[in-house]
C-alpha positions in Angstrom: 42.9 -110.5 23.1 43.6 -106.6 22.5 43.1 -105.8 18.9 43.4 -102.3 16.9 40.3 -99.8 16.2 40.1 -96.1 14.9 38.0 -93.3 15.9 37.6 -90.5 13.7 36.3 -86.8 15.3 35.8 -83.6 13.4 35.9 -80.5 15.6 36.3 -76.7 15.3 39.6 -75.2 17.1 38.8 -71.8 18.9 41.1 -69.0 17.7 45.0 -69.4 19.6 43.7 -72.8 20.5 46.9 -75.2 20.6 45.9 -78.2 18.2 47.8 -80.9 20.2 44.8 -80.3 22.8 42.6 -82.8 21.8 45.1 -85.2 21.3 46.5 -83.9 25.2 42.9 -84.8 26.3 42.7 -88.0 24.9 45.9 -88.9 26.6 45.2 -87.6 29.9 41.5 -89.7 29.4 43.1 -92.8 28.8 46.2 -92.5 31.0 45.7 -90.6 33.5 48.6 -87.6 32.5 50.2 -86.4 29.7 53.6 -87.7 30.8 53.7 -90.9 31.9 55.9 -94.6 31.5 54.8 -97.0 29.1 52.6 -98.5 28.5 49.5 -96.4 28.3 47.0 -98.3 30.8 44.0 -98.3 29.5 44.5 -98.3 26.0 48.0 -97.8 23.4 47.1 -95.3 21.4 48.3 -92.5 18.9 46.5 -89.1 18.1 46.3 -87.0 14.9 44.9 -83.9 13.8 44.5 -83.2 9.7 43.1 -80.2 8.1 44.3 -76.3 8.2 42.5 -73.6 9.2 39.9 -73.8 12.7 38.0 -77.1 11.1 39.7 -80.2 11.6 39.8 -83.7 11.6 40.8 -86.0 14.6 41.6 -89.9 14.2 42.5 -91.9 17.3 44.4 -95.1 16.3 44.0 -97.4 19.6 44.4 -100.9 20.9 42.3 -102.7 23.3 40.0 -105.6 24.7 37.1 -103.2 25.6 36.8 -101.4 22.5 32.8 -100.0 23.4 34.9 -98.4 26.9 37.5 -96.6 25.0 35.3 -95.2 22.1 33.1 -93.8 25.0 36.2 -92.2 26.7 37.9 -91.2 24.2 34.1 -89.4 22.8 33.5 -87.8 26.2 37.2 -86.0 26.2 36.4 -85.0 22.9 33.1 -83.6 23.9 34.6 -81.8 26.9 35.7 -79.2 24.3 38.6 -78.1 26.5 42.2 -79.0 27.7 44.8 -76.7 30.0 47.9 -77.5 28.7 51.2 -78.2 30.8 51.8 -74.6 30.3 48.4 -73.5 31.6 46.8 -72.3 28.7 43.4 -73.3 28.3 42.3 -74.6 24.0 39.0 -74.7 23.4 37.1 -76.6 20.5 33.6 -77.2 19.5 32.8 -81.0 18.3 30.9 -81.6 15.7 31.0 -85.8 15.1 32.7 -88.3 17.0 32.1 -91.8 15.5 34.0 -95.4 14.8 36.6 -95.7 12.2 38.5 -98.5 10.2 42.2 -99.0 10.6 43.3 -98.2 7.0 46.1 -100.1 5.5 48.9 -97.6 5.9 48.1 -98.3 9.7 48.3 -101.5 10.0 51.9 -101.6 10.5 51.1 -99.0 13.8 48.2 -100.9 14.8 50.2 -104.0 15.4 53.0 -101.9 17.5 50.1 -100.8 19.6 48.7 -103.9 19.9 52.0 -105.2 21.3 52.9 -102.4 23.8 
C-alpha cells in the first residue's frame, strides 16, 4: 500500500543557477522527463525550494511502496549537484544534507492526493 513520506535537502545554488533545478532533477530521477502524462511512475511527488539568497532548503513530498528506493533516488539527483534545463542552461548546486522528513500537518491534505494519483 503506497503511503506519503518527506525528504528534506539543504543545498547551495551556484550564482544564475535556476532554483527549479533541483526540483527538475528530481523529476527527471523519478520519471524519467520533465514533461510527461500522469502519473509519475515511480513515485507522485511535489518539489519545493524555501529560503532566499544561494542557501536553501529543499523538501520532497512523495508517495510510494518502496520508500528506502525513492529516498536513495531522490538523494543521488540531489547529490549530482547539476541539471540542464529544457532550455539548455546548466544550474549547479552544492549539497550540504539530504535526510528523511515528516509529512507535517498542512501536508497532509497533499499527501493523500499523491497517495491517490
Amino acid at each position: 500500500m503506497r503511503e506519503a513520506f518527506a525528504h528534506d535537502a539543504v543545498l547551495e545554488l551556484a550564482e544564475g543557477s535556476d532554483e527549479r533545478a533541483p526540483g527538475g532533477a528530481v523529476t527527471v530521477a523519478l520519471c524519467g522527463e520533465l514533461d510527461h502524462e500522469p502519473p509519475c511512475p515511480v513515485a507522485p511527488h511535489h518539489t519545493s525550494l524555501s529560503g532566499h539568497g544561494h542557501r536553501r532548503r529543499v523538501r520532497v513530498l512523495f508517495a510510494t511502496e518502496d520508500e528506502p528506493v525513492v529516498r536513495r533516488t531522490i538523494h543521488a539527483a540531489l547529490g549530482t549537484g547539476e541539471f540542464t534545463g529544457p532550455d539548455g542552461v546548466v544550474s549547479r548546486w552544492v549539497l550540504h544534507s539530504s535526510t528523511p522528513g515528516t509529512v507535517s500537518d498542512d501536508e497532509r491534505a497533499h499527501a493523500a492526493r499523491l497517495i491517490d494519483s
